[in-house]
KELO-16699 format. One line per 4 residues: number of its first residue (from 1); their letters; for each residue z, y, x of C-alpha. Coordinates in nm, 4 decimals, always signed. Example, Ala and Ser with C-alpha at 12.3 -4.5 7.8 and 13.67 -1.06 7.14 Angstrom:
<vexdrens>
1 = AS = +0.7800:-0.4500:+1.2300 | +0.7140:-0.1060:+1.3670
</vexdrens>
This chain:
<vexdrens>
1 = XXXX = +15.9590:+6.9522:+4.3895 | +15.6292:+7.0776:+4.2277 | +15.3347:+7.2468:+4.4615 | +15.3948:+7.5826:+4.2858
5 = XXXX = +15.8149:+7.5756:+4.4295 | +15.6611:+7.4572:+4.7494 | +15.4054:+7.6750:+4.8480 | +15.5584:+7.9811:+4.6902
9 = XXXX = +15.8887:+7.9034:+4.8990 | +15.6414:+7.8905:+5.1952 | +15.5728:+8.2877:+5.0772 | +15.1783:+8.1453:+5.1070
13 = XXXX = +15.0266:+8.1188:+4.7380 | +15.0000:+8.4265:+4.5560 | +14.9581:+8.2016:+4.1575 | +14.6881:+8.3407:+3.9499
17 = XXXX = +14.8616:+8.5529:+3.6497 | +14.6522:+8.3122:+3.3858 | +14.6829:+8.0134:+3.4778 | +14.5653:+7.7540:+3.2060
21 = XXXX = +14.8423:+7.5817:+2.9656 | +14.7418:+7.2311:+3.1066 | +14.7640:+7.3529:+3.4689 | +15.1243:+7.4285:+3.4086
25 = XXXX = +15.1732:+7.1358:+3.2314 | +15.0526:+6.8620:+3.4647 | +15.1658:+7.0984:+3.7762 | +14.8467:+7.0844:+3.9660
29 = XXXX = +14.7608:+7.3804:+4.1466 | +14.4825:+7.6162:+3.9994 | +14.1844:+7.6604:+4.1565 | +14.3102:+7.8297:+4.5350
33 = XXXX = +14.1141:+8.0451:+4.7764 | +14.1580:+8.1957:+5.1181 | +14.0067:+8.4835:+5.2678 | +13.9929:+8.5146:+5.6251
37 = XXXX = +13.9070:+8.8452:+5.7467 | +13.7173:+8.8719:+6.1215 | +13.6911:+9.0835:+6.4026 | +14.0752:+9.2791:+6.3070
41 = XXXX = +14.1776:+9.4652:+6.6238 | +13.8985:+9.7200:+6.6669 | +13.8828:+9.9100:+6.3664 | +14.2042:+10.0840:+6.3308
45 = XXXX = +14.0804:+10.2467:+5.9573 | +13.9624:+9.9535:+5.8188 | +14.2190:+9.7091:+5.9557 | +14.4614:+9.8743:+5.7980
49 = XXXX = +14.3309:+9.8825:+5.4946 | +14.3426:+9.5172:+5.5158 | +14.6629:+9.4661:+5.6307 | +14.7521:+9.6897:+5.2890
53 = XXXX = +14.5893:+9.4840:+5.0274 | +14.8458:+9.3019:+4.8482 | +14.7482:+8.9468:+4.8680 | +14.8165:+8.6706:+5.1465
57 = XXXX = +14.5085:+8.6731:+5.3536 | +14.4675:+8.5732:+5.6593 | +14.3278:+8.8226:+5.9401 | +14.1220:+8.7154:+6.2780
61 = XXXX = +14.2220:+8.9298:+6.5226 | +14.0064:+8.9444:+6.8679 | +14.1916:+8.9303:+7.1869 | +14.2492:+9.2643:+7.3977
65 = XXXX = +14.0730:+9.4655:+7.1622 | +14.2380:+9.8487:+7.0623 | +14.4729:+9.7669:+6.7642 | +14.5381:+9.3719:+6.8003
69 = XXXX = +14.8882:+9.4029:+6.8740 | +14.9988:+9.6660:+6.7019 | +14.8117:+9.5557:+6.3636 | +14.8862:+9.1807:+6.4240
73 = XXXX = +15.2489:+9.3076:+6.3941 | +15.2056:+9.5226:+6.1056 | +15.0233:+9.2423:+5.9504 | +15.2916:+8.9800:+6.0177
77 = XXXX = +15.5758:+9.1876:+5.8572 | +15.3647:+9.2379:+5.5403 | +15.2720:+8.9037:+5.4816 | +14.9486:+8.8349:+5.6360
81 = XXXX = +14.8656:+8.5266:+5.8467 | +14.7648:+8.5972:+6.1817 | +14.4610:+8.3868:+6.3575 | +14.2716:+8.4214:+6.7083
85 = XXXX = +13.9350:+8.4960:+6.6497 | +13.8189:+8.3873:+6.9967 | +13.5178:+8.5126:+7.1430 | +13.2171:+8.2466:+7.1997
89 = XXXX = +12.8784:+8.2271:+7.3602 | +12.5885:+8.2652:+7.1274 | +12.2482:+8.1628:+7.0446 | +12.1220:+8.5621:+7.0910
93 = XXXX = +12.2831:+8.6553:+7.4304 | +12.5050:+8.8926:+7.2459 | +12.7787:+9.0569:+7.4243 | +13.1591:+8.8630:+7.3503
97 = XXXX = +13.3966:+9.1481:+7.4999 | +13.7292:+9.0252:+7.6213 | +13.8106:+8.6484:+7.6243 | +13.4733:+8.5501:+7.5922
101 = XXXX = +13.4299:+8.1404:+7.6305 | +13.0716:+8.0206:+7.7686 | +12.9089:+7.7035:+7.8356 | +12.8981:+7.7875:+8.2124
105 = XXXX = +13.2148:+7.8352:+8.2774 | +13.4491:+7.5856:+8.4851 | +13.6946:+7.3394:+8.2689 | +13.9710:+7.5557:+8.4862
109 = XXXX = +13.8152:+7.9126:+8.3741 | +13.7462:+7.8515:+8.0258 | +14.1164:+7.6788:+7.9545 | +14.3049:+7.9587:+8.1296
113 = XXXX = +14.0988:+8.2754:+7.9445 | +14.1420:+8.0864:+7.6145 | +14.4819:+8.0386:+7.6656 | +14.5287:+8.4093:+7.7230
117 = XXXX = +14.3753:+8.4894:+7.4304 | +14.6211:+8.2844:+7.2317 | +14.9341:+8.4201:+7.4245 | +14.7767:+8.7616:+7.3265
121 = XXXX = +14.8020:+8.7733:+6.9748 | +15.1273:+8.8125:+6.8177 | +15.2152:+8.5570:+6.5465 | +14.9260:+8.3379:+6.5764
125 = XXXX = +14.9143:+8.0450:+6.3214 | +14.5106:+7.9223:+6.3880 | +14.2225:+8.0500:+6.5417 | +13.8917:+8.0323:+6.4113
129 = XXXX = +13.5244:+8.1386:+6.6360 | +13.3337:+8.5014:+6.6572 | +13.0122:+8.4410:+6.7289 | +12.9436:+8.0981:+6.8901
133 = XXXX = +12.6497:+7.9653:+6.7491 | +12.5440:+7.8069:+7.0711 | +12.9129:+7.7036:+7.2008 | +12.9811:+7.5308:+6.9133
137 = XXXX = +12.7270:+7.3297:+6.9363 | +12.8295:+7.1848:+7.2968 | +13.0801:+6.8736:+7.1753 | +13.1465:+6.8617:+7.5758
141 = XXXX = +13.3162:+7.2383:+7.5968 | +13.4483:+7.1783:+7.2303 | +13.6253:+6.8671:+7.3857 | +13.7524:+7.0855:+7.6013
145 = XXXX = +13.9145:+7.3523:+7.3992 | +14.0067:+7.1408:+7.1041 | +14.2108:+6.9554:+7.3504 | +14.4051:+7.2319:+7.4832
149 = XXXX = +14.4590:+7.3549:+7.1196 | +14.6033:+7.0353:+7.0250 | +14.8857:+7.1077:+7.2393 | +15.0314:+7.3942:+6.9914
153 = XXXX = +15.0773:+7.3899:+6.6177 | +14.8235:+7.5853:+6.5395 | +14.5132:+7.5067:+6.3016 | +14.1286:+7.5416:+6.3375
157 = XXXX = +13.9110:+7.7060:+6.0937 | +13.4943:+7.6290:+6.1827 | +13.3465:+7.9640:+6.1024 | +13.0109:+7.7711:+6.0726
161 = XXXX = +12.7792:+8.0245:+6.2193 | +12.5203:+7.7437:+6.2679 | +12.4987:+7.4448:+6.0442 | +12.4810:+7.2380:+6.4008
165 = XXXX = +12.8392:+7.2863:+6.4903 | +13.0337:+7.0356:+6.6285 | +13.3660:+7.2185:+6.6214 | +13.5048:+7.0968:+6.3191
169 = XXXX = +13.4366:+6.7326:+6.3911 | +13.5850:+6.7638:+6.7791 | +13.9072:+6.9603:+6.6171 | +13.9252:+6.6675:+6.3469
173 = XXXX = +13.9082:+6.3946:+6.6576 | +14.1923:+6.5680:+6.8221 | +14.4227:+6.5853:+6.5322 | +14.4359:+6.9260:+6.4653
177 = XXXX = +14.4746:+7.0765:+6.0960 | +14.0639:+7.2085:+6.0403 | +13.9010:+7.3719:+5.7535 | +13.5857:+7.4866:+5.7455
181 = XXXX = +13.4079:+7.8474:+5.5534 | +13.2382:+7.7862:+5.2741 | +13.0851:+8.1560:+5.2092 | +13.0411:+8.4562:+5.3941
185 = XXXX = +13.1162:+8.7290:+5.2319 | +12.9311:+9.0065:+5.3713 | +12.6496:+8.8685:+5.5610 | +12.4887:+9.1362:+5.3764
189 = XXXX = +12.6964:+9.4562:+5.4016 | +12.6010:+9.5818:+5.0615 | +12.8446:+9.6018:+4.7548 | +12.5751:+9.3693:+4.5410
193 = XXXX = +12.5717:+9.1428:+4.8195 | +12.8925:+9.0804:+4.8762 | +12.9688:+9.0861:+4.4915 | +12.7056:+8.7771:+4.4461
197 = XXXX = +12.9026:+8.5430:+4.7566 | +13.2516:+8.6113:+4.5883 | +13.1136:+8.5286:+4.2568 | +13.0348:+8.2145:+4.5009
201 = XXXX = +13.3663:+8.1655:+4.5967 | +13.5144:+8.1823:+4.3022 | +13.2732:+7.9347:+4.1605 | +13.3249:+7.6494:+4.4396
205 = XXXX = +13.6820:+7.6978:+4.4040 | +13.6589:+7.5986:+4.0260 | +13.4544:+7.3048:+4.1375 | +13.6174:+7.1879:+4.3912
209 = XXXX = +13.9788:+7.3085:+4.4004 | +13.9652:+7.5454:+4.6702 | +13.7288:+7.7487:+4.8934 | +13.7628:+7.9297:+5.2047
213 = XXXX = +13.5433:+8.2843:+5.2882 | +13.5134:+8.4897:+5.5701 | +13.4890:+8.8208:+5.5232 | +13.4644:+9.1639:+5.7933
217 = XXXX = +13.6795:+9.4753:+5.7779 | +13.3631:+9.6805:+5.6708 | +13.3916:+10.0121:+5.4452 | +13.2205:+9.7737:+5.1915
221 = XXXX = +13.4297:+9.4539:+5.2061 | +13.7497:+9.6122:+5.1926 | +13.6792:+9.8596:+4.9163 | +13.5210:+9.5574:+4.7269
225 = XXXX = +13.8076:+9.3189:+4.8130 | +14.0459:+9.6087:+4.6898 | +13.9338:+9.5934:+4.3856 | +13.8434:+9.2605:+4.3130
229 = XXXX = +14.1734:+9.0262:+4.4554 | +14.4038:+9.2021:+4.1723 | +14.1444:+9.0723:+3.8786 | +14.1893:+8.6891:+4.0166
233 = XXXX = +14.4173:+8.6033:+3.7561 | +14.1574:+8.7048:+3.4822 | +13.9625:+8.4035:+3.6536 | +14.2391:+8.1949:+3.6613
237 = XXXX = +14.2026:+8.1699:+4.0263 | +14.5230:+8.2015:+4.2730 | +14.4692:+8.3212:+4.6457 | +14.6678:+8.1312:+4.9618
241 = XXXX = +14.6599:+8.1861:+5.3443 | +14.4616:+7.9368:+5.4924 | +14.8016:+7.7186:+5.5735 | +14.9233:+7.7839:+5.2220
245 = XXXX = +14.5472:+7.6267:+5.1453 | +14.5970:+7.3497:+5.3978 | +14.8674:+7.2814:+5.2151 | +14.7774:+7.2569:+4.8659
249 = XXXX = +14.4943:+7.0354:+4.9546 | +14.7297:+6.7870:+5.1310 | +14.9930:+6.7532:+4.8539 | +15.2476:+7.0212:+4.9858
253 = XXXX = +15.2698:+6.8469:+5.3385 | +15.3320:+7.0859:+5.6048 | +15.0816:+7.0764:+5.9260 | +15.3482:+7.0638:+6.1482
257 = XXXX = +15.7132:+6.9262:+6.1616 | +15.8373:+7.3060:+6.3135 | +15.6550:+7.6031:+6.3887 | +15.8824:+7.6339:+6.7216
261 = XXXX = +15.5834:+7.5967:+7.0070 | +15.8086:+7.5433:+7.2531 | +15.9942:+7.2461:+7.0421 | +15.6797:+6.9849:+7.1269
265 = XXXX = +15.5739:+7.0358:+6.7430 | +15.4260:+6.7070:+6.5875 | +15.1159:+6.7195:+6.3556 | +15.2448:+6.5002:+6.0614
269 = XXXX = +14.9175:+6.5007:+5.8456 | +14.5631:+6.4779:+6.0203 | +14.3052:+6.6810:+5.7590 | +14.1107:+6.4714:+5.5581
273 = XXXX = +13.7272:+6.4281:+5.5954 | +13.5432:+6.7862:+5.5540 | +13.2823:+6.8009:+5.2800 | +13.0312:+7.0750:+5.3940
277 = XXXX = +12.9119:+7.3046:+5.0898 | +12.5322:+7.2016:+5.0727 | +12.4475:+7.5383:+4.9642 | +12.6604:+7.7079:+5.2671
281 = XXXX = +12.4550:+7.5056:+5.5334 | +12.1062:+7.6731:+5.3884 | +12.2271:+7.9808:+5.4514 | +12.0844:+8.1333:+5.7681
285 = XXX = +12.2327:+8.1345:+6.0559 | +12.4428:+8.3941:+6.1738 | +12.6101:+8.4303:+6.5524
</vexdrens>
């Protein structure tokens, strides 16, 4: 069975309109990317905006915030994958809200809230980190967490707010699907800005087969990505959710063998070695 019967059976690769002749011909998949969009749950405008765009992204919703529920619902029944963005300390002592996970917390404290935080999001597939520049440096509390995510099929996506995280290794060590962002998309919230890192995208994508970006549910981003997903098949590029991306990268091999938690799901393909994006790790830090 080719990728393209696979994946779109999955109803997780949206195929570029243009793909090339010899694509089609040798069935190998055109060059994929996933957008992840943050911090969904406290912007009820914007988030459902997002939710709206016709494409399979994949949204990061925070835990206990205004609209998580109701929009991680909305967002599941329109197509959307559905991630825990969970809330972790920081270099600059900003506030986390709900759910926040710090370095002084108790092994006991910090399992519990972050299992609350998973049980709190409807649908969840992944989770991925707001914030957590300093947490995700600490291989000790990653060891921790990674641990108790291993215990559900559900993936890990390093946001890579410092190039000094240790997440995606510790995830990788536990034998959990991880990915890792290659761009940020509106680390400057300006409609040039954020036009110059998907331009980015795009262009690591066609180097390297696929490319992940995070992106925020900002007036900016969303009119930008509004306008700019349904042009992807001029480029020749096709758009997944991040397991849809998973996916493709591991020769249409599912991360798990069920998607039942409560069935003692078995990881079946452990991700390969993650090849940071040289230019991503120049790129200041962020949270």
């Amino acid at each position: 069975m080719s990728w393209r019967s696979i994946l779109g059976g999955m109803g997780l690769l949206l195929v570029a309109a243009h793909t090339s002749a010899a694509a089609i011909e040798e069935d190998r998949p055109p060059p994929t990317i996933a957008i992840i969009i943050d911090d969904m749950g406290n912007y009820r405008e914007m988030g459902q905006r997002a939710i709206n765009i016709p494409a399979p992204l994949t949204l990061a919703f925070l835990p206990f915030r205004p609209y998580t529920e109701d929009q991680a619902r909305l967002a599941h029944a329109s197509g959307k994958e559905i991630m825990l963005h969970a809330p972790m300390e920081n270099t600059k002592s900003l506030p986390l809200g709900a759910s926040g996970l710090t370095s002084d917390m108790g092994s006991l404290q910090m399992v519990i809230t972050f299992r609350r935080a998973l049980r709190s999001i409807p649908y969840v597939s992944g989770m991925n980190n707001h914030m957590g520049s300093a947490l995700t440096q600490n291989r000790q509390a990653m060891g921790l967490l990674m641990r108790e995510l291993s215990s559900y099929p559900l993936y890990f996506v390093d946001s890579r707010t410092t190039a000094m995280s240790v997440a995606y290794d510790v995830a990788v060590e536990n034998a959990i699907p991880s990915l890792g962002r290659d761009v940020f998309l509106d680390h400057e919230i300006t409609t040039e800005a954020i036009d110059f890192q998907f331009k980015r995208l795009l262009s690591i994508a066609k180097k390297k087969g696929s490319a992940i970006a995070i992106g925020h549910p900002h007036k900016e981003t969303i009119e930008y990505l509004e306008r700019a997903i349904p042009l992807l098949g001029q480029e020749g590029v096709a758009i997944a959710t991040v397991k849809g991306l998973w996916a493709m990268r591991h020769n249409a091999v599912a991360m798990f063998d069920s998607d039942d938690k409560d069935s003692g799901a078995r990881l079946i393909a452990v991700s390969t070695n993650h090849i940071k994006d040289k230019d991503a790790d120049n790129e200041k830090p962020t949270l």
